[in-house]
N, C-alpha and C positions, 0 to 999 in steps of 0.2 A: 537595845540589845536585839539581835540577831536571835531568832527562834533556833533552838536544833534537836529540840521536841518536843513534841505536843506539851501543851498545858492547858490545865483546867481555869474555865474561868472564873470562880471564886479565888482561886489566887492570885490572878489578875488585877481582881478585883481591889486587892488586901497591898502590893505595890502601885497602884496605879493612884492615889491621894499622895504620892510624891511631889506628884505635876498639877493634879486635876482631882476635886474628887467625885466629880460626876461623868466622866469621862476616861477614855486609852486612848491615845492614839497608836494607828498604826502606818506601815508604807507595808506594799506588796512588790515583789519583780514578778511581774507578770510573767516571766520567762522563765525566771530557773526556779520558781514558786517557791521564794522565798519571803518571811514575813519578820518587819523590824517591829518592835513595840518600846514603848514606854518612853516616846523622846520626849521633850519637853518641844520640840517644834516638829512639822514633817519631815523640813529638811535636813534637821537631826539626821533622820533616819535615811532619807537619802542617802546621802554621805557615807552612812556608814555600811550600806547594802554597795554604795558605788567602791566602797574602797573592801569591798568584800568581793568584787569582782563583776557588777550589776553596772545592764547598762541604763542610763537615766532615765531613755526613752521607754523606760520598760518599767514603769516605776508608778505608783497610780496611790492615792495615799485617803485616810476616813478613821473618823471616830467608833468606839465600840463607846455606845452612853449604858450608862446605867440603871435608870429608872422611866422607864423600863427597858430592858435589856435591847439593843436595837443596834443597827449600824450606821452611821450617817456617813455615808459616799461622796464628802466633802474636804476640799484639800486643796492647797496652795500648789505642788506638784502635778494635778489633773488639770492644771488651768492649759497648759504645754500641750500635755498627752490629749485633751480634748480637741485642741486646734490640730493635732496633727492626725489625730482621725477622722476630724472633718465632722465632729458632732455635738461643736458649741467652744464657746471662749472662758465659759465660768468654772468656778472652782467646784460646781457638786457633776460629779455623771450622772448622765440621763439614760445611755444606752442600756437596756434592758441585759443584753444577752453579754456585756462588759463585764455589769454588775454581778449574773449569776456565776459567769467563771472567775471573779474575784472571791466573789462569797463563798465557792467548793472550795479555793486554797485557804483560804479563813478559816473553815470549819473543819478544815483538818490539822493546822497548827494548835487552833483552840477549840476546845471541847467542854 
């Protein structure tokens, strides 16, 4: 699902043993900062930001875990986005200043 306002992360929390229960996934468009949550894959979410009008390339994907609360910057989606920023081939980001302006549209959809 397509965020279209903020939510709290205990509720998150209480939907997210759907899929996972030590885990959310999410995807981000880094562009029009928009945030998918709860797919059962990244690419879920993809898809569903791509057909929300998101372009792929703009699209960067990570776990919220739970115990303890944390984010893991790890994603079948960043494998693309990393090669075409020129700052690795694997699935987790490395790039610092990536990560922080990912994590501000994060912690403003969830709270």
């Amino acid at each position: 699902m397509i965020l279209e306002t903020p939510v709290n992360l205990d509720d998150l929390k209480q939907i997210s043993e759907q899929f996972y229960p030590d885990r959310i996934k999410f995807c981000i468009d880094r562009k029009m900062r928009k945030v998918a949550i709860n797919g059962a894959m990244h690419i879920d979410m993809v898809w569903e930001l791509v057909d929300a009008g998101s372009d792929p390339d703009d699209i960067f994907g990570g776990d919220i875990l739970w115990d303890p609360v944390s984010v893991l910057w790890e994603s079948h989606p960043n494998i693309e986005r990393n090669r075409m920023l020129g700052i690795g081939q694997g699935r987790k980001l490395t790039d610092q200043a990536l990560i922080e302006e990912l994590f501000e549209i994060l912690k403003y959809w969830i709270r």
